[in-house]
N, C-alpha and C positions, 0 to 999 in steps of 0.2 A: 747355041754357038759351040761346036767344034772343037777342044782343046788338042793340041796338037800330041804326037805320041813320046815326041821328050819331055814337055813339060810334065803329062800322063805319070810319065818315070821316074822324074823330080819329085815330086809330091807321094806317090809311092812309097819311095825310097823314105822320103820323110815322117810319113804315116808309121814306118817300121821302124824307126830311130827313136820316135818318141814310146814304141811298145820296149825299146831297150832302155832307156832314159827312166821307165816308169820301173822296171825290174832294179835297173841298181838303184834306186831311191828306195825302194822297199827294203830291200838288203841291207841298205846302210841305215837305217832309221829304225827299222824297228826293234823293236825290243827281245822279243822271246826267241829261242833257240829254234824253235821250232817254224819257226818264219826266218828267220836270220840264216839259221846254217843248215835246216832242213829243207829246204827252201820251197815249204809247203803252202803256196801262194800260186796267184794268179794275175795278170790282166790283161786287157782289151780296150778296143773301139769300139763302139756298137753305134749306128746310126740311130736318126730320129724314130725308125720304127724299134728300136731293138736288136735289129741286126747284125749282127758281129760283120766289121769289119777284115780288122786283121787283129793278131795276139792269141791269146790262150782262146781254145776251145771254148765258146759260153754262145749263153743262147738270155735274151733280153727283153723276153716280155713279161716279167715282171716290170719293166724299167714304165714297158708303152703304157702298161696298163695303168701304171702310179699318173703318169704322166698327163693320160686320157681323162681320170676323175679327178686330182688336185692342182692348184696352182703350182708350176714349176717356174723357177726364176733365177736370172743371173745371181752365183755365191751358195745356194742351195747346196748341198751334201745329201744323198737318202743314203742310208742303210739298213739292211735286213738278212735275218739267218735262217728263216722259217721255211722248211723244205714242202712244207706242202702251198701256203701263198706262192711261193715262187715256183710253182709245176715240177717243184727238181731241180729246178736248176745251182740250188741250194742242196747238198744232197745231206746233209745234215748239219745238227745245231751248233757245232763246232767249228765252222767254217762262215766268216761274218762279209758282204758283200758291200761294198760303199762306192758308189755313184755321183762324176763329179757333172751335172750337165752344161754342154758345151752350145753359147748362144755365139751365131753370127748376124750383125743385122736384124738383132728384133727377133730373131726366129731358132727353133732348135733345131741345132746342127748334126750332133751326135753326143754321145757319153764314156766320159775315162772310167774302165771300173777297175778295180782290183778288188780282190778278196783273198784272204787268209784264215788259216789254221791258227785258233787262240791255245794258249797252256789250258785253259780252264774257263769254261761259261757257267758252272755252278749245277754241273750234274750231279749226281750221285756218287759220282769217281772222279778225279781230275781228266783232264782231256778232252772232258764233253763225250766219253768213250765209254759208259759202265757197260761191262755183259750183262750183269742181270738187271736191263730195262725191261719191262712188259710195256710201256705208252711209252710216248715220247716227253713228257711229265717229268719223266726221271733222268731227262738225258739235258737238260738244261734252263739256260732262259732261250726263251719263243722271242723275236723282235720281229714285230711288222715293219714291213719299209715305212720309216721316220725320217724327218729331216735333222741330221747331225749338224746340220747347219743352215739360217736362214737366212740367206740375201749376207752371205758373208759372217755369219755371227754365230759364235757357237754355241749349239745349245745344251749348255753344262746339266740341265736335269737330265738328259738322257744318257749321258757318258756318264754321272754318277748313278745311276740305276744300273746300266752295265757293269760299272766298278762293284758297285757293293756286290752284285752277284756273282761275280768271281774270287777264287781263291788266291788270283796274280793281277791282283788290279790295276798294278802299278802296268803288268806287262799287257796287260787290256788297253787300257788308255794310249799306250802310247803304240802298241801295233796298230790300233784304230785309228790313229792320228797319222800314221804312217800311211798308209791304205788312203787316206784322203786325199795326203800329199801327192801322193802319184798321182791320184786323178787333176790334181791341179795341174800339176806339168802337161798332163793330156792338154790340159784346156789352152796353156799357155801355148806351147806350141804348135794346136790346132789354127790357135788366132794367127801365131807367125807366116802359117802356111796361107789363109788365107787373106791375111795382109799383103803378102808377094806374089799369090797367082791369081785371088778373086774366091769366093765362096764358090761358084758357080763350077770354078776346075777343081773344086777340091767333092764337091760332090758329084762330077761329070767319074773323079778316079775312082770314089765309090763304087761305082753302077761299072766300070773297068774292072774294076779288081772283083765282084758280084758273078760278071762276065765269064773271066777268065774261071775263078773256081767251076764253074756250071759245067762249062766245055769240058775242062778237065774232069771232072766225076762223069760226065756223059762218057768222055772217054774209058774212064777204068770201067764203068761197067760194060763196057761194050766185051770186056776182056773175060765177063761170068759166063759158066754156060745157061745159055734158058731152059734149065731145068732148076725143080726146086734142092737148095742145099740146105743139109738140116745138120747140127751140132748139139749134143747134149753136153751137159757135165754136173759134178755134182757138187755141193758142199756139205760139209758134215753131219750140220746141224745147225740150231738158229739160237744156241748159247743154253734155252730155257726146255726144251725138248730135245729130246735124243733122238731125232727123225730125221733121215735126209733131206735137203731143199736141191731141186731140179733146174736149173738152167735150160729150156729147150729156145733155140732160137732156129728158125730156116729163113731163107733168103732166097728171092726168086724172081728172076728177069725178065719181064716183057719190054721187048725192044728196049728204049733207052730208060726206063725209070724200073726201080727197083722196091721189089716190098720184103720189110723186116717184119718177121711175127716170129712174137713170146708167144704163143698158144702153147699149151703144154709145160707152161715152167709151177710151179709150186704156186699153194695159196700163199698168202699174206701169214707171217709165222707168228707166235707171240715175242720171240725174241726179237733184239736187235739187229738181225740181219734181213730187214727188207731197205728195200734200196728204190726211191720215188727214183725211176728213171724218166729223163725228161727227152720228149722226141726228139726235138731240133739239136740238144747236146748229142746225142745220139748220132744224129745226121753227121755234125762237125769230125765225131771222131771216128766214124766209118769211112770217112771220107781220106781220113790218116793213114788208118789201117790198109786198104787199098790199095795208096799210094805207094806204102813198104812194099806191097806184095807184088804190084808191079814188075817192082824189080828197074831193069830197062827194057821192058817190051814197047813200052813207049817215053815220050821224052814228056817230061812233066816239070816246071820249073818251081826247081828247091827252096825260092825265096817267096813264094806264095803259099800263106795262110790258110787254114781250112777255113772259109768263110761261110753264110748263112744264101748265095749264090748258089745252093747246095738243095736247098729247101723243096722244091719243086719235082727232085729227080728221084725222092725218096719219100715212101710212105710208110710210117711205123704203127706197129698193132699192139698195141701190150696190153692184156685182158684185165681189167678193171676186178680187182680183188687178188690178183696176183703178190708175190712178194716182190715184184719190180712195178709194181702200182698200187701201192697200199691206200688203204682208208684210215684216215685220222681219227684215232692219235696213235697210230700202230708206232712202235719203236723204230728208230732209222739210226741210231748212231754209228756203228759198224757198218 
């Protein structure tokens, strides 16, 4: 069935109320300066694959993949910090990811996540930030996606494990607890929407809002020349060696889809400066970057999200041993 194009709009509109709903609930809840007034956080929608709907830039197959081999069920909480289980999308141990999922009808709808910047995971430095990491060993605690909570109930042995490992555990617990909260409000106001239009238009606006990103990226790239563009740059050094680390990225247009390749960037460093980049993140925030650059060559609407509608028009290469595709347990904190 058909949703008409106001309702479309209605729901919309309301999909991006709850990504502002979920931002001041973090603000105001959590704990540590560094989420409070840094405002070094994140969140989203992400559908039943993973897919980011609308909100911050994320990419959620970590979410499918927990999803696809464990029991997932209404009251559930997962969370995880592990840059390398989650392809990246985590990009270091310092930044904790918690997932509330969203059941309409028996079935999964989508998931609230938020994720933030802790004071301390129990690295070698506070911050979850030492320079002189060699593995990623020394850069914190490792959390595989766990359930924070099961069928509504929380599971205190793994928040006190988190606690003890930190040196702000007071500001752990309850930034973490914060981060959950917002995903409830997702949920809450997920169900309000499809209480008043029907599950059916609330995921017909999905595959609209999937839609519309598409078109639009089709369009900015139509605006690259089809030749290849190549960008270098450098950085210093990787903390533990005195060698420079190379950025090479080119970008290059066949008709409407687009390929990104890291060819050319540096190996995998001993220090902390490699960085698990994840494609599909990748995708979202190229898809940003464009849009700026645009400019107004064309007309592109300021209230849509970079969404994962995006997937299909982009293909990313990042050579495996690289320092933007490390092998475990190379350091990632920086």
């Amino acid at each position: 069935m058909r949703i008409d194009p106001i309702t479309i709009e209605v729901i919309a509109n309301g999909l991006k109320a709850l990504i502002y709903e979920m931002d001041a609930a973090i603000e105001r809840t959590a704990m540590s300066i560094i989420i409070r007034e840094q405002h070094d956080f994140g969140m989203s929608l992400v559908d039943h694959r993973g897919w980011v709907v609308t909100g911050t830039a994320f990419a959620g197959q970590t979410l499918a993949e927990y999803a696809a081999t464990h029991p997932v069920e209404p009251g559930d909480v997962i969370m995880f910090n592990d840059p390398y289980l989650s392809h990246g999308e985590i990009s270091h141990l310092g930044d904790t990811m918690v997932a509330v999922p969203i059941f309409w009808e028996g079935n999964l709808l989508a998931w609230g996540i938020a994720w933030g910047h802790h004071m301390d995971i129990g690295a070698d430095a506070p911050a979850a930030m030492p320079t002189q990491a060699t593995e990623i060993f020394h850069e914190g605690l490792q959390i595989p996606p766990v359930k924070l909570y099961r069928q509504g109930v929380l599971n205190e042995d793994v928040l006190a494990i988190v606690a003890r490992n930190s040196r702000t555990p007071e500001m752990i617990v309850g930034d973490t607890l914060a981060l959950s909260a917002a995903g409830k409000i997702a949920e809450k106001r997920l169900h309000e929407l499809c209480e008043k239009f029907g599950g059916a238009a609330v995921r017909e606006t999905f595959q609209v809002l999937f839609a519309r990103a598409r078109e639009t990226m089709r369009r900015l790239i139509a605006l690259l020349p089809e030749r290849p563009l190549s960008f270098e740059d450098v950085l210093d050094n990787d903390g533990i060696t005195d060698e420079p680390l190379v950025i090479r990225m080119t970008i290059e247009r066949t008709g409407e889809k687009l390929l990104v390749d890291f060819t050319g960037s540096s190996p995998q460093c001993a220090g902390p400066m490699n960085y698990p980049l994840n494609p599909s993140l990748l995708k979202l925030r190229l898809y940003n970057l464009l849009r700026l650059a645009a400019g107004e060559r064309i007309k592109i609407d300021p209230q849509l999200d970079a969404n994962q509608g995006v997937e299909d028009l982009v293909e990313v290469h990042i050579p495996e041993g690289c320092f933007l595709n490390p092998a475990y347990p190379a350091p990632v904190s920086l």
